[in-house]
C-alpha positions in Angstrom: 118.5 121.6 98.1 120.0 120.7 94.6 121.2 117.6 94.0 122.3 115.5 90.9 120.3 112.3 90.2 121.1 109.3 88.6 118.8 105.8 87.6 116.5 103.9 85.4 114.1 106.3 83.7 112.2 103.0 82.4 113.2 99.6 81.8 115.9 99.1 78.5 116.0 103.4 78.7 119.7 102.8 79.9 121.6 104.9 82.3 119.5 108.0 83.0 121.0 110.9 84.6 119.3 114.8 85.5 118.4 116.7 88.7 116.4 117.0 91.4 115.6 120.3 94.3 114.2 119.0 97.7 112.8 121.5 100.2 111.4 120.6 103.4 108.3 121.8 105.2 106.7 121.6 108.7 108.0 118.9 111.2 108.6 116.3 108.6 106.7 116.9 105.0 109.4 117.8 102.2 108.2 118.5 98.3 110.6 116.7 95.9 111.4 117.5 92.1 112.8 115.6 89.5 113.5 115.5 85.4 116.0 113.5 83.8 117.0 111.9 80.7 118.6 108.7 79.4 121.2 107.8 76.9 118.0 106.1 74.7 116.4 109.8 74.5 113.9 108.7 77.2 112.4 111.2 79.5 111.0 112.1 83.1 109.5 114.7 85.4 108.3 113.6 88.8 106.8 115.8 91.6 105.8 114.7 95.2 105.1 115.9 98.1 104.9 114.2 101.4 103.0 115.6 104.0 103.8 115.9 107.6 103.5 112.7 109.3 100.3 112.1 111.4 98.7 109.3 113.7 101.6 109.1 116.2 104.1 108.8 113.2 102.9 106.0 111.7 101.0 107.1 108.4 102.1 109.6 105.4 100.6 110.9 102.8 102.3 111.2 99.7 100.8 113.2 96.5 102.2 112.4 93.1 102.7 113.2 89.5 105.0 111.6 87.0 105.2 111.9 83.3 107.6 109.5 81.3 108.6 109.1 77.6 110.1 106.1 76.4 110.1 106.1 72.8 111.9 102.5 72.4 110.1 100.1 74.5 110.8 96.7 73.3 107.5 94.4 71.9 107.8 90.2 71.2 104.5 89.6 71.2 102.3 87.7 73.5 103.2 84.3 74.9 105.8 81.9 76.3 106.6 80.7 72.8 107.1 83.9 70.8 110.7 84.3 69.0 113.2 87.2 69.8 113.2 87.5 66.0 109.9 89.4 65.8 110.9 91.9 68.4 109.7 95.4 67.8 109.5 98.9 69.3 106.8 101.1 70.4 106.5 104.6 72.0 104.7 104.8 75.4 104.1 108.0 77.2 102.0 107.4 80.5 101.2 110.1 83.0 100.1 109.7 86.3 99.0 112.3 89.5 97.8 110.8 92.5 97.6 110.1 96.5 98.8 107.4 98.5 98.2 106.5 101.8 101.3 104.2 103.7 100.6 103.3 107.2 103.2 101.1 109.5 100.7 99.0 111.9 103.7 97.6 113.4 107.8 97.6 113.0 108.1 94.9 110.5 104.2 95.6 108.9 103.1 98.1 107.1 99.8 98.5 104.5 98.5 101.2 102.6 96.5 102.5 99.3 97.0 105.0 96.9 94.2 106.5 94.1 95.7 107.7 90.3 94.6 108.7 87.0 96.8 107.3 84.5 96.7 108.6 80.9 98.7 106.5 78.4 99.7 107.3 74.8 101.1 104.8 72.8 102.3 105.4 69.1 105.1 103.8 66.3 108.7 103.1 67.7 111.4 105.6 66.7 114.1 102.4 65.8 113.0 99.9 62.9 111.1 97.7 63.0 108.1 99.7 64.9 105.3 97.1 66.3 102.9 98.1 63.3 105.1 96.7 61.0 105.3 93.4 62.8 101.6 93.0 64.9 98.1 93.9 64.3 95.0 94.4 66.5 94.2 90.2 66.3 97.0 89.5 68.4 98.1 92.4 70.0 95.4 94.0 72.5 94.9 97.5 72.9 96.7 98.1 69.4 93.8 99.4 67.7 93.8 102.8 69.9 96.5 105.2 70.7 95.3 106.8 73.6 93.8 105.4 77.0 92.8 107.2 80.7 92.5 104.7 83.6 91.4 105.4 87.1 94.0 102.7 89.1 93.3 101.7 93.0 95.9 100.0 94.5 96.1 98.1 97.9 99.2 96.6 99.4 101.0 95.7 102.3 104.1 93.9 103.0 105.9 92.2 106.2 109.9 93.5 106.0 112.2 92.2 108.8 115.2 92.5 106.5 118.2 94.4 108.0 116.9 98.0 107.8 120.2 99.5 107.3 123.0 98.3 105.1 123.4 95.4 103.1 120.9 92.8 104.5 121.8 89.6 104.9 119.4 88.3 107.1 115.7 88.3 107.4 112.7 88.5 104.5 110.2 90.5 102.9 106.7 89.1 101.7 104.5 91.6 100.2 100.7 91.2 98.1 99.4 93.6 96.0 96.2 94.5 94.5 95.5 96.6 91.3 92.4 97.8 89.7 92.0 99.0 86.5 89.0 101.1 85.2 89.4 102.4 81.8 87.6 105.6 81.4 87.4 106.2 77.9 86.7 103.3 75.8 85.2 100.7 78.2 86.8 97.9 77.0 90.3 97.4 79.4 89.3 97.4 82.7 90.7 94.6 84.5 92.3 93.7 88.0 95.6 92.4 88.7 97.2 90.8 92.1 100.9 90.5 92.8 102.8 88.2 95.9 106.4 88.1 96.1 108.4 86.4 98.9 112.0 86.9 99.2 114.1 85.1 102.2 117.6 85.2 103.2 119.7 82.7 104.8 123.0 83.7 105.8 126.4 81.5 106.4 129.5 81.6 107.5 129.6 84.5 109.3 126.8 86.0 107.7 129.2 87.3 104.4 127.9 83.9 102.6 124.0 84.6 101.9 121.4 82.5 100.2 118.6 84.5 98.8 115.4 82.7 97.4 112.6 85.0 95.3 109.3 84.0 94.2 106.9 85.9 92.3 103.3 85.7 90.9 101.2 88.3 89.1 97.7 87.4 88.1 95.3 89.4 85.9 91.5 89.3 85.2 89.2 91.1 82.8 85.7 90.9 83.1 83.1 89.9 80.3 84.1 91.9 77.1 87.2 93.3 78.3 91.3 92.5 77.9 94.3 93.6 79.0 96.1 96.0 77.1 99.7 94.7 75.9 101.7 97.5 77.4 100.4 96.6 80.9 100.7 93.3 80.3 102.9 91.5 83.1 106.3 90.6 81.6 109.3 88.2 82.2 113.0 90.1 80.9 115.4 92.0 82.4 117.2 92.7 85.7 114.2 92.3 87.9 113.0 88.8 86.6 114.9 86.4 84.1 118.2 88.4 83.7 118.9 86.0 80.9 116.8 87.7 78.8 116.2 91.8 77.6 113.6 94.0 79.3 109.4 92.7 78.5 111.1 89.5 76.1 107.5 87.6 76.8 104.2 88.9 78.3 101.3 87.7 79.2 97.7 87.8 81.3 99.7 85.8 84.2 103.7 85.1 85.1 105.7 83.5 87.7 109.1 83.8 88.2 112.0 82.5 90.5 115.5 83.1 91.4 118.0 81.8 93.9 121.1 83.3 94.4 124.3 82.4 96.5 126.0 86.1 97.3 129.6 86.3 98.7 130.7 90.1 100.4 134.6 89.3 100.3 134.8 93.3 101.0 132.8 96.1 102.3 132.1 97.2 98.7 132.9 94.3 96.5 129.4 92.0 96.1 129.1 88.9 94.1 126.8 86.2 93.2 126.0 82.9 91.6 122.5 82.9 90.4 119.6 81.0 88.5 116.4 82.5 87.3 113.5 81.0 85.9 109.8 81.6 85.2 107.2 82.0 82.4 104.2 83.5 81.2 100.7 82.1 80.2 97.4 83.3 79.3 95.5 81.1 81.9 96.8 81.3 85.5 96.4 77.6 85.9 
């Protein structure tokens, strides 16, 4: 039915909040609804609908479509060594529709694929001072164009024997993932992009003392005559990576980034931690 829903519309939108309707449909398939907006005036609509499970349970098929408008997405530049003074803002409006394919070969593996169209418009911030005023095409790629349409295969698969339930404590996850880009309008920002991430968890005493150690690598690669725009850019900022820094403070065609963490669960809903994060970006994956 109804329900209220509450998240991350995009990264540095702030709290978002809306609502969702969920109906389901045959043994298992359910179609799912949602539009919300954040305190930073960004945007979302999202539509899927999962179809009845098939192959003795194991695989789904999901079909997608998402629009988003974030018209404050924070810009530094590209490279390790740019400065947080030249941050500036830009407006991105991507819209995807799609399928994807999930299959679980096993209990801890699973793989699968998905097939998009992504259509991206990008345009001046709304808060001062907007990219134009601080980058140009030279060193900012993709800033000569507004508007771009990609056609994005994925592959992935992961191997989760985390605690499925609850608040793991034990176990890992390592997971790869393959991206590729063809841009259909312009011919000029096609590339290809793989991800690894490997998180482990060692618990002591008792199992409410837990170390967790992260790593993650994303790689990109554009063929003869062709680049990476700077919004898809990987990125190092923000909750998910360094959280020492804000959302996308540097991007590049490659990062790698790190974190250890020693959590404590004194209660059943109290969590802390000590942590250190690290990584960087680079233009050569070397």
């Amino acid at each position: 039915g109804v329900y209220p829903w509450l998240g991350s519309i995009y990264p540095g939108g702030g709290i978002g909040a809306g609502a969702g309707v969920r109906r389901e449909f045959g043994d298992d398939g359910a179609v799912n609804v949602v539009a919300g907006y954040s305190i930073r005036s960004y945007t979302i609509g999202q539509a899927d609908v999962v179809l009845p499970a098939f192959a003795d349970n194991r695989a789904t098929v999901t079909v997608s479509g998402q629009y988003i408008d974030a018209p404050d997405v924070k810009y530094y530049g590209v490279g390790n060594d740019t400065s947080k003074d030249a941050r500036s803002y830009y407006g991105y409006t991507p819209t995807t529709g799609g399928a994807r394919l999930d299959f679980a070969v096993s209990k801890y593996f699973t793989a699968g694929g998905e097939v998009s169209y992504l259509d991206v418009s990008t345009s001046a911030g709304h808060t001062a001072p907007s990219i134009d005023a601080q980058f140009q095409p030279s060193d900012t790629p993709g800033f000569e164009t507004s508007q771009f349409s990609f056609i994005n295969s994925t592959a992935r698969a992961s191997f989760d024997w985390r605690k499925r339930l609850g608040y793991s404590g034990s176990g890992g996850v390592y997971r790869v993932r393959f991206d590729d880009y063809r841009d259909q309008d312009q011919d000029r920002y096609s590339f290809r992009s793989l991800e690894a991430e490997a998180l482990q968890l060692i618990p002591i005493l008792r199992a409410n003392w837990v170390i967790a150690i992260r790593g993650v690598a994303t790689i990109t690669d554009a063929g003869a005559g062709n680049d990476v725009p700077f919004f898809l850019l990987p990125s190092i900022g923000g909750g998910a990576s360094v959280r020492g820094y804000p959302d996308f403070r540097f991007r590049d065609r490659n990062r790698l980034v790190m974190n250890a963490e020693l959590r404590w669960t004194p209660a059943r809903f109290m969590d802390m931690l000590l942590f250190y994060d690290t990584g960087k970006v680079e233009a050569r994956r070397q």
